[in-house]
C-alpha positions in Angstrom: 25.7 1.0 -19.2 23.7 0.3 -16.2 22.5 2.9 -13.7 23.3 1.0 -11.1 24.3 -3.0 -11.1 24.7 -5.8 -7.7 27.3 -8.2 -8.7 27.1 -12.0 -7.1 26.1 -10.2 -4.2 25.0 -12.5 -0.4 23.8 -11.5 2.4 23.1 -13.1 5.8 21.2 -13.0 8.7 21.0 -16.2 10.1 21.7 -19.7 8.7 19.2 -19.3 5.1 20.7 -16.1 3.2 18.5 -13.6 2.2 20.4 -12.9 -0.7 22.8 -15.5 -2.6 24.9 -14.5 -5.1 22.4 -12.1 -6.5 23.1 -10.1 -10.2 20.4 -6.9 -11.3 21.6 -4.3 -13.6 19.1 -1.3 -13.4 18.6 0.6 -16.4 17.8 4.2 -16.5 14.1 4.7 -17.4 13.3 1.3 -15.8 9.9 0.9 -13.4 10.9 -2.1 -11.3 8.2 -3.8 -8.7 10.1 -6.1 -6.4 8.1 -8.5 -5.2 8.4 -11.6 -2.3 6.6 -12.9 0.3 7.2 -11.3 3.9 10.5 -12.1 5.2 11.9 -12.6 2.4 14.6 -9.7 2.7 12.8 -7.3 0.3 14.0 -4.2 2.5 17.3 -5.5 2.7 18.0 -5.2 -0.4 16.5 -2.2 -0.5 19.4 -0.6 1.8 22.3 -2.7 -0.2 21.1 -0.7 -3.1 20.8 2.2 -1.7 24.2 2.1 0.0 22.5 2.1 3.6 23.9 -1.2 4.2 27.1 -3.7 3.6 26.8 -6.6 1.9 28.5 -10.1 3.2 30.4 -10.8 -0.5 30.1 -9.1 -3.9 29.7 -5.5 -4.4 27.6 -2.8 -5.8 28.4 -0.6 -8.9 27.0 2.8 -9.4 28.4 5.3 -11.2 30.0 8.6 -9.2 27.7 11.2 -8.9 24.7 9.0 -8.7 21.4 10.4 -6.7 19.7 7.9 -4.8 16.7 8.2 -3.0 15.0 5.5 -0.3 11.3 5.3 1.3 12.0 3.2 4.4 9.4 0.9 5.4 10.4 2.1 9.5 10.7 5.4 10.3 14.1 6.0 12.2 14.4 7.4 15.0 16.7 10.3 14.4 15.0 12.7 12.4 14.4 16.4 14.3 12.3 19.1 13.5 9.6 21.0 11.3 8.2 19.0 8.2 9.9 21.2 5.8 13.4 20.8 7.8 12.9 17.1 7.0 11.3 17.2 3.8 14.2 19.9 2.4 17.0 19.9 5.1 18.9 23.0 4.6 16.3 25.0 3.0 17.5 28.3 4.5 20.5 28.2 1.9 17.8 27.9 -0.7 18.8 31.1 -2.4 16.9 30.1 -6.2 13.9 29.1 -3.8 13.1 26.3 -6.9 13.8 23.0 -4.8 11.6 25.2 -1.6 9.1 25.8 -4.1 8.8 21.9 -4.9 9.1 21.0 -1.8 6.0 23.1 -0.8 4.0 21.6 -3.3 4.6 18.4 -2.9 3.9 18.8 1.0 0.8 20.1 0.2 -0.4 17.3 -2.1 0.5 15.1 1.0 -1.5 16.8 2.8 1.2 17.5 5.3 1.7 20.4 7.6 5.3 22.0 6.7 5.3 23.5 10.3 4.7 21.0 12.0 7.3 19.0 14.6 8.0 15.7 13.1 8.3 14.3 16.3 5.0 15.2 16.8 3.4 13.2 14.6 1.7 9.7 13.7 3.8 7.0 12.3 1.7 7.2 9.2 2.3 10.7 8.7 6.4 10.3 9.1 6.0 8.2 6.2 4.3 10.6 3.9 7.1 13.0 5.3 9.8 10.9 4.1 8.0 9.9 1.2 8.2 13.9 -0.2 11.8 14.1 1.0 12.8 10.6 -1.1 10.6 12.6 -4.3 11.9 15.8 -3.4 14.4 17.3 -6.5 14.3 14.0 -9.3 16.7 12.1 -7.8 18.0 9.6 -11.1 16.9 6.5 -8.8 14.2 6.1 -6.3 13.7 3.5 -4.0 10.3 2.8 -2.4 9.0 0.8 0.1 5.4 0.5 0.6 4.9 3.8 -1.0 0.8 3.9 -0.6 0.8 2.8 3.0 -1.3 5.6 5.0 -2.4 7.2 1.4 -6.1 8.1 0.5 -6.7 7.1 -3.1 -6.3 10.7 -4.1 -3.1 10.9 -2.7 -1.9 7.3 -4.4 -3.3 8.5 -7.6 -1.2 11.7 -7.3 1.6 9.4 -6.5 1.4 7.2 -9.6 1.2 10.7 -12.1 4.1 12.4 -10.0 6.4 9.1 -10.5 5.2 8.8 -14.1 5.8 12.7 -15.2 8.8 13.4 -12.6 11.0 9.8 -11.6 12.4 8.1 -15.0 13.5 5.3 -12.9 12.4 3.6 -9.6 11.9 0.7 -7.8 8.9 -0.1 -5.6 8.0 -2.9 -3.3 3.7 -3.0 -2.8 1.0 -4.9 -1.8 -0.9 -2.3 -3.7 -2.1 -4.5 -7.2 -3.6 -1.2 -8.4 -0.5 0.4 -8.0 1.5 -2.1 -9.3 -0.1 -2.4 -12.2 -0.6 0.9 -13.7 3.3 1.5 -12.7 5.3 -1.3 -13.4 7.2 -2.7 -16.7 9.5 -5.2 -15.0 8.9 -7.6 -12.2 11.8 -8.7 -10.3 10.8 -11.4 -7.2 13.5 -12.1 -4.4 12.3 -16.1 -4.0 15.0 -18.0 -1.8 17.9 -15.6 -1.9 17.8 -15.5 -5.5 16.3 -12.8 -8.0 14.3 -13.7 -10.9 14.1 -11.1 -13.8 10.7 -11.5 -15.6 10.6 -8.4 -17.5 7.1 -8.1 -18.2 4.0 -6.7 -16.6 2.4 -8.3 -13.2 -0.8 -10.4 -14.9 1.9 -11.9 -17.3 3.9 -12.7 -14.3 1.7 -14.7 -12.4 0.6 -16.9 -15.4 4.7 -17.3 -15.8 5.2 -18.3 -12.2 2.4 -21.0 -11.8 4.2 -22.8 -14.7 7.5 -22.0 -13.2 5.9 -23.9 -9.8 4.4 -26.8 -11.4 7.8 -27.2 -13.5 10.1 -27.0 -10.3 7.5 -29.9 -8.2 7.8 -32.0 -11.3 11.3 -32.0 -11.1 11.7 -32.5 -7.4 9.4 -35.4 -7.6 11.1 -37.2 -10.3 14.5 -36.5 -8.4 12.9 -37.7 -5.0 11.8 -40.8 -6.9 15.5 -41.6 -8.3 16.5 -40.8 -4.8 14.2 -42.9 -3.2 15.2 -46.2 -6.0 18.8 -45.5 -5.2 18.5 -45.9 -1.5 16.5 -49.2 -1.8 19.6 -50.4 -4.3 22.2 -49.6 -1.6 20.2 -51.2 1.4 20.0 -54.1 -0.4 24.0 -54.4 -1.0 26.7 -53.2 -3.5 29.9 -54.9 -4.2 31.8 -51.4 -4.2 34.6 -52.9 -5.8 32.7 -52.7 -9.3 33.8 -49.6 -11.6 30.1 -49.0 -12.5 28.9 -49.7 -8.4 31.6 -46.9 -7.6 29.5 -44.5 -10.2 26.4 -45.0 -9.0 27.3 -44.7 -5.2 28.9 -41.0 -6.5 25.7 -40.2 -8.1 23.6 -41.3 -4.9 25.5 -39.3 -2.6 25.3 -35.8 -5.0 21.8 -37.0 -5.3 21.5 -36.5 -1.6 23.7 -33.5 -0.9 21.1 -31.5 -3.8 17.7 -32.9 -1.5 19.7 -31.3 1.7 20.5 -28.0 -0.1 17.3 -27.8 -1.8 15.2 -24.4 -0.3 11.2 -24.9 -0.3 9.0 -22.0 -0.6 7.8 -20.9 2.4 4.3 -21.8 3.0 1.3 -20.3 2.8 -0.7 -18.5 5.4 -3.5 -21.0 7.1 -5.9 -18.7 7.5 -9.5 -19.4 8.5 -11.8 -16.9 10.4 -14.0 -18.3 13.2 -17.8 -17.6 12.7 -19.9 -17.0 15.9 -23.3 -17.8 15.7 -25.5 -16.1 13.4 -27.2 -12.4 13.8 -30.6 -11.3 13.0 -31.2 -9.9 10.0 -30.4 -6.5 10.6 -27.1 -5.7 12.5 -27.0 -1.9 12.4 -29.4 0.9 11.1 -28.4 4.6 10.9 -31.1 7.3 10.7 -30.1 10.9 10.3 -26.5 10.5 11.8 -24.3 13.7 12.2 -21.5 14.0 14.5 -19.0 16.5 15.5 -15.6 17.3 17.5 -17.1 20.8 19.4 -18.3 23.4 16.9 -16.4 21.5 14.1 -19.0 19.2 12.1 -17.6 16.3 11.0 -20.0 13.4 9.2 -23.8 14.8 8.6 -26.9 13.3 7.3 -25.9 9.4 7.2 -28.7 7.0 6.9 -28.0 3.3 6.1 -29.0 -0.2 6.5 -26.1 -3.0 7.5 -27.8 -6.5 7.2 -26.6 -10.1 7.7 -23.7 -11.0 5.0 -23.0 -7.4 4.2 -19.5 -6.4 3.2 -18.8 -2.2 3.6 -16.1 -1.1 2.3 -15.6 3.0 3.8 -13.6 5.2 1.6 -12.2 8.7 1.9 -9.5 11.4 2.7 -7.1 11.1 5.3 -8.3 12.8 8.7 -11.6 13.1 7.1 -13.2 10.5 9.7 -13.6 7.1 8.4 -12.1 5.5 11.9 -14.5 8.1 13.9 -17.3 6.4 11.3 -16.7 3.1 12.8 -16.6 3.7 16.6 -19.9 5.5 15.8 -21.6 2.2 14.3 -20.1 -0.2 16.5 -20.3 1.6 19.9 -24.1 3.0 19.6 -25.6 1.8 23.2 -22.7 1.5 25.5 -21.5 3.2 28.3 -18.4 4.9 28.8 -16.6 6.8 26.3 -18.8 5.4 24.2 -19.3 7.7 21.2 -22.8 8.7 20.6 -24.4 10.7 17.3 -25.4 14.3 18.4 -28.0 14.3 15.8 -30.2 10.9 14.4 -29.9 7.2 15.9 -28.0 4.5 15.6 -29.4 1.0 16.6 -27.6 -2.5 16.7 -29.7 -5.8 16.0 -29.3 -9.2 18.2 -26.1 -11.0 19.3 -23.8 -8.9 17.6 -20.1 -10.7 18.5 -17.7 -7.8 17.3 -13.8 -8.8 16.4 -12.0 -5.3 15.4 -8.6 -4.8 14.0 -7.5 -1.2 14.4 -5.2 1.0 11.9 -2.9 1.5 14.5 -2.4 -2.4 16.0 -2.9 -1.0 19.4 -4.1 -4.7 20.2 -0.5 -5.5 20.1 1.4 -4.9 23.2 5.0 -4.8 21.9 6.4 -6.4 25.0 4.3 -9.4 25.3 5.4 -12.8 23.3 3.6 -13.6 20.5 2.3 -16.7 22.7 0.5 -14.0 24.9 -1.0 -12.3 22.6 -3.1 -15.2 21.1 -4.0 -17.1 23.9 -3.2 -14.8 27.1 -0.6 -17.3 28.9 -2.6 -20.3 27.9 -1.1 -23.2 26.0 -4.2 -23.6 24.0 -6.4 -21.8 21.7 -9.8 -23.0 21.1 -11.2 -22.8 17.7 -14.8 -24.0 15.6 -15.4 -26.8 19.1 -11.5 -28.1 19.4 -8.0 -27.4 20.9 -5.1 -26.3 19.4 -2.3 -26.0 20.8 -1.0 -22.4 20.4 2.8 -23.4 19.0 1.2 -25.2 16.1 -1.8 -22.3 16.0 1.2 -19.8 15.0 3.2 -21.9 12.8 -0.2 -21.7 10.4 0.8 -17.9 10.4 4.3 -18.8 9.2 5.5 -18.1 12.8 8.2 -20.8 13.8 8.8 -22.5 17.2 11.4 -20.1 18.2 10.0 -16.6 17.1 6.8 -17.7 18.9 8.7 -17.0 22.3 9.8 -13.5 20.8 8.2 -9.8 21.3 5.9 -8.8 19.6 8.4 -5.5 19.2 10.6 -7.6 17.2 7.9 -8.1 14.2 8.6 -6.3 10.8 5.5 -5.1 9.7 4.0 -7.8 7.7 4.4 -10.0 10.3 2.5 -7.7 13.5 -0.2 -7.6 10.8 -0.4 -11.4 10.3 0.2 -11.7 14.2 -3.1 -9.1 14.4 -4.9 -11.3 12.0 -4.6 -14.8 14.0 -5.6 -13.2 16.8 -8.8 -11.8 14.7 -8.9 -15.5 13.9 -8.8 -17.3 17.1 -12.3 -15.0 18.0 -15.2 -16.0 17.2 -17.5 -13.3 15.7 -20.3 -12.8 13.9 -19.1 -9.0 12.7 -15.6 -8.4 11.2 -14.4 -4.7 11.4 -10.8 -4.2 9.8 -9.2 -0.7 9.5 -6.8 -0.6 6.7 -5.8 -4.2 6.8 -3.7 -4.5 3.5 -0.9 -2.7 4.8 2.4 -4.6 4.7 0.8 -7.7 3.1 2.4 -9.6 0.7 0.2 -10.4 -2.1 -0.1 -14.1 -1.6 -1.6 -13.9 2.2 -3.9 -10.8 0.9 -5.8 -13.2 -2.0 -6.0 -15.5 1.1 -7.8 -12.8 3.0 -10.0 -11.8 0.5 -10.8 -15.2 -0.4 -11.6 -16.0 3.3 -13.8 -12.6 3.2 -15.8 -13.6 0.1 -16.7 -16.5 1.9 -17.4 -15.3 5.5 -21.5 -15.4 6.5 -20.9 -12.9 8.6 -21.2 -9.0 8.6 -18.1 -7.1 7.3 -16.9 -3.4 7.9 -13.4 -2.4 6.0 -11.6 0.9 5.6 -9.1 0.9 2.8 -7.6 2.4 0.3 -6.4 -0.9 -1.7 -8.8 -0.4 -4.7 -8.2 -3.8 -6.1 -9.1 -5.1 -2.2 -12.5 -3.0 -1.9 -13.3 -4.3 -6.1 -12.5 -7.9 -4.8 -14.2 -8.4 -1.4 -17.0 -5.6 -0.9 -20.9 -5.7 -1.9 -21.1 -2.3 -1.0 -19.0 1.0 -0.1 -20.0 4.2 2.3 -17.7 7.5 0.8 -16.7 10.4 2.4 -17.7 13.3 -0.5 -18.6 17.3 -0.2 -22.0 16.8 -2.0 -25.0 15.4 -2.3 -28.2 15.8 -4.6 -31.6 15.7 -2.8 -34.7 14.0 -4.0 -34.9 16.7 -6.5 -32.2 16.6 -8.2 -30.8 19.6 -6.5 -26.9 19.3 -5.0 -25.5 20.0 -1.6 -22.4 20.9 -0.9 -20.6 21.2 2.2 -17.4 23.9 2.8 -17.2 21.8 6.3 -17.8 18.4 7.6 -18.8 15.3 5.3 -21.4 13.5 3.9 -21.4 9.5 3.7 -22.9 8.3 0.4 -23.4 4.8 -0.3 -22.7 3.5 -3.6 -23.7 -0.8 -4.9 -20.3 -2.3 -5.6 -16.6 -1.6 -4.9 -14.3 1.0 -5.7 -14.5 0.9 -9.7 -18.3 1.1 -9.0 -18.0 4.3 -7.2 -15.5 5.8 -9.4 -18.2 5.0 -12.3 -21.1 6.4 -10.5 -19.7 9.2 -7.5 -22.3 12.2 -7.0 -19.2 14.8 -7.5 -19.3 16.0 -11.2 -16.5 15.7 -13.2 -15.0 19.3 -15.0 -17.2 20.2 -17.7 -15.5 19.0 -21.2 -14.5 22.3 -22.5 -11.8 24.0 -21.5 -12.0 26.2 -18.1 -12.7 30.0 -19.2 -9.4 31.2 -17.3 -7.5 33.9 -19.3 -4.2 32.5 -20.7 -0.9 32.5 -19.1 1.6 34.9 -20.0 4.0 33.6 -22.3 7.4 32.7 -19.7 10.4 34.0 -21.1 13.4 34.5 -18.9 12.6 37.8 -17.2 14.9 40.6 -17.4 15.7 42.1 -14.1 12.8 44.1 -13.3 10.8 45.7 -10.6 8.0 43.6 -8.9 5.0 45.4 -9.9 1.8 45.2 -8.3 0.0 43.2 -11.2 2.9 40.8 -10.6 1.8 40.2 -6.9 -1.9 39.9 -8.2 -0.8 37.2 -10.4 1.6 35.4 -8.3 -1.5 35.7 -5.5 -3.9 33.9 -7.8 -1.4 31.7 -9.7 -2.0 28.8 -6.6 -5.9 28.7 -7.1 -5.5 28.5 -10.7 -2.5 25.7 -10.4 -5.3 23.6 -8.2 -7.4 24.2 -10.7 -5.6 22.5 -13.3 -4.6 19.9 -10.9 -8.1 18.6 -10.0 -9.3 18.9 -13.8 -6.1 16.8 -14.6 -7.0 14.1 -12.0 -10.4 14.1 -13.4 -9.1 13.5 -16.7 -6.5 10.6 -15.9 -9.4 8.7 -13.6 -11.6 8.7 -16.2 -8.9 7.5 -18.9 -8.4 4.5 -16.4 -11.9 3.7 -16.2 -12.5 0.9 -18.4 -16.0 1.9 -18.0 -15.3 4.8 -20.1 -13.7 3.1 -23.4 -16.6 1.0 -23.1 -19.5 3.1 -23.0 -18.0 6.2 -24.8 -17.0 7.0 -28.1 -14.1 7.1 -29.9 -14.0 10.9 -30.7 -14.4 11.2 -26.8 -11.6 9.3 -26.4 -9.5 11.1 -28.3 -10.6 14.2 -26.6 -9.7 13.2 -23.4 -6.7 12.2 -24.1 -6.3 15.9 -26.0 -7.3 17.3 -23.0 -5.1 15.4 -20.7 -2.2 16.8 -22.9 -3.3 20.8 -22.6 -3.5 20.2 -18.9 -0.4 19.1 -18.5 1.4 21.6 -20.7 -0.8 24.7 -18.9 -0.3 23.2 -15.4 3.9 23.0 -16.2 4.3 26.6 -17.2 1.9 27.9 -14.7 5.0 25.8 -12.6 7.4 27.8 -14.5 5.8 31.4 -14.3 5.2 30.8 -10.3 8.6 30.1 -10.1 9.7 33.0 -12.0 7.2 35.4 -10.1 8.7 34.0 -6.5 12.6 34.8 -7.8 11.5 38.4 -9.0 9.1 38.7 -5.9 12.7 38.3 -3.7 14.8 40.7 -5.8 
């Protein structure tokens, strides 16, 4: 029996349903990517499944009892108070303290702040907020919708274990192909308010769907030939009183109600990036750079040199700096609130033209049209020497007539970002600077983007955390890390601030070659766990407290060495290079870890119960 099943299920917003007559049957243990271009109703469906929303006809079957979870891609506006009151409402009543306990941890792999006031906070962070309250207690289905938006690649790689170890079924909409991939073991695409069931993993699925495409415009061209023979016969005359006339008039005339029911995929983004003229050689050189907030140090010791046809990619934590990193390189010489380097230099070469997208859109001014915020009030945009007019300009972004005379504030979030990315379009420039532009993509107009980047002469700057992105469009990647070694061999580390390595390559590149040392191969020298059995009511001793004191430390412990273990399994470099007796030592390892690092779990648990006796 299915977990949960939509039955010939529609759903409407306008004239074009998003969903018509749709059938899934979710099974339990099931990892299902839905995938669909932006628009496409992906969220809706989302909310029909969840029971957040009706639908127009059919009806969804889940059996009573049934724990349901959903990651909204908006935040809503209703939710009051601290992060843990939102993450684990009604914690108070939390007599076993076992759901308080998760909840804590999985706050603080989110790097999240359980006292702080939601309302308080960036939109990025509400997400990761919701995002541990839909995780929180292994719900039997999960629903996700652009779960690594606003993650740092540790955080998504935490993700991906957690859902693995923890969450026997979801289903996940992402942009992220990393993500996808490792995750996924069904693809179902919402394509013209229908859903196709492929049932295999996400390369098989886009050789499956090209032949699926080139079938389907076969077959409409055949049927628009016929169509277009059977018109010519009827213009010429037919003598209607003929059995065999009659027929083929019928036929014509289905012929020509299928054409006018027929739905097209929607077209692809027309994307092309305006290049101003070129820039010297060098663009921007960084000697020495540190920089701080006050006392607080923030980057230190960056030196690098940005040339002509350069494409950074700059990776690291959340909060650790990486937007800071780019005002620094892009606003060394001007006035203002300019931000200036309190230790080194920073120097820009010769007719630098500078087109920025920020992490935050704050180009887009929710109550302007979309008209206004391409050309200003103009009816014309000018682009490589010729006029366009800005109607047509927007349609090349998939934007109709009629939403073009729409705010801005009524964009999903795909759509603001492809609104952000024609305006990036429509400036010339000579230096591209995107901060986290994946987010809310669908896939097809991100391999636009990255094909579009591959072949830009200009200079470009990205901060992402998409790693198949950063492998497919960057020559080169700056990374936030806590050590260094010097000329001779010997490391730095750093308790505060950041250094900025560079690493040759993308984000595979780094992972094979990053200056922090993984955990040496045999196992940690930490005296073994107590064996857990189910404590008899006791007194909390003091060796208790020291254990249940040190217990968090040695949890981390077992955490980072786990990471460690599971990066370098993925690592293709790895099965490559190493041999097969490390292989299989790894994957020994990876085992212990997780059986140590789930009854350290356990005894924690235990030691917090008995700690409140």
């Amino acid at each position: 029996m299915a977990l949960l099943s939509l039955q010939n299920v529609s759903l409407a917003f306008g004239a074009q349903p998003l969903l018509d007559n749709v059938t899934l049957n979710i099974e339990r243990g099931d990892r299902i990517c839905l995938l669909g271009v932006n628009g496409a109703g992906k969220s809706s469906l989302l909310r029909v499944l969840a029971g957040d929303a009706p639908c127009d006809a059919g009806r969804v079957v889940r059996p009573a009892g049934l724990r349901v979870t959903r990651l909204p891609q908006q935040v809503p506006t209703h939710l009051q108070g601290r992060v843990i009151d939102v993450v684990h409402p009604g914690h108070e009543q939390d007599h076993e303290a076992k759901r308080l306990l998760e909840a804590e941890q999985i706050i603080s792999r989110l790097g999240l702040d359980p006292a702080a006031e939601f309302a308080t906070l960036s939109g990025g962070t509400r997400r990761r907020v919701l995002l541990a309250h839909a995780l929180l207690g292994a719900p039997d289905l999960v629903l996700l919708d652009e779960p690594t938006n606003h993650l740092d690649v540790e955080s998504i790689g935490w993700l991906e274990s957690h859902l693995l170890r923890s969450c026997r079924t979801f289903l996940f909409v992402t942009h992220d192909r990393a993500f996808l991939r490792r995750l996924a073991t069904r693809i179902v695409e919402l394509d013209r308010g229908r859903l196709v069931d492929w049932t295999c993993d996400y390369d098989t699925f886009l050789q499956r769907k090209e032949e699926l495409l080139a079938g389907e415009e076969k077959g409409w061209a055949a049927q628009d030939k016929k169509l277009a023979q059977e018109e010519a016969w009827l213009r010429r005359g037919v003598k209607a009183r003929r059995t065999r006339n009659e027929g083929r008039v019928r036929d014509l005339l289905k012929l020509r109600t299928e054409r006018a029911a027929r739905r097209t995929r929607v077209g692809s983004v027309q994307l092309s990036i305006q290049e101003a003229e070129r820039t010297g050689h060098r663009v921007i050189r960084a000697r020495d750079v540190a920089f701080g907030y006050g006392p607080r140090p923030l980057i230190r010791g960056l030196t690098t040199l940005i040339t002509r046809g350069d494409r950074i990619g700059i990776l690291g934590p959340n909060g650790c700096g990486k937007s800071t990193l780019l005002r620094l390189l892009l606003e060394a010489g001007q006035s203002g609130d300019a931000l200036r380097p309190q230790q080194g230099s920073i120097d820009h070469g010769a007719n630098l033209q500078i087109a920025y997208a920020d992490q935050l859109r704050a180009r887009l001014d929710d109550r302007h049209t979309l008209v206004e915020s391409i050309a200003e009030g103009q009816e014309f945009v000018n682009l490589n020497g010729g006029r366009r007019h800005v109607i047509g300009y927007l349609q090349d972004f998939l934007f109709t007539p009629d939403r073009a005379r729409q705010p801005v504030g009524s964009l999903s979030g795909g759509e603001r970002n492809r609104l952000l990315l024609a305006c990036l379009c429509a400036q010339p420039s000579n230096v591209l600077v995107l901060d986290e532009p994946t987010n809310d993509l669908d896939l097809d107009t991100l391999e636009l983007l990255e094909e579009q980047l591959a072949t830009y002469a200009g200079t470009v700057l990205v901060v992402s955390h998409d790693r198949a992105f950063l492998n497919n469009v960057v020559t080169s990647t700056l990374v936030f890390e806590k050590a260094r070694p010097d000329d001779s061999g010997t490391w730095l580390g750093l308790d505060d601030g950041w250094f900025v390595n560079e690493y040759a390559g993308g984000y595979d590149d780094w992972l094979a070659r990053r200056v922090q040392p993984l955990a040496p191969v045999e196992a940690p020298k930490t005296p073994p766990l107590p064996r857990v059995d189910k404590p008899k009511k006791r007194k909390f001793w003091e060796k208790d407290r020291r254990e249940l004191d040190a217990l968090p430390g040695h949890i981390e412990a077992l955490e980072a060495e786990l990471t460690q273990w599971q990066a370098r399994l993925a690592d293709p470099v790895f099965y490559r290079s190493g041999k097969p007796e490390d292989v299989q030592h790894a994957k020994a390892r990876l085992q212990e870890l997780e059986t140590e690092l789930e009854k350290a779990y356990r005894r924690w648990t235990e030691l917090e119960g008995l700690s409140k006796e």
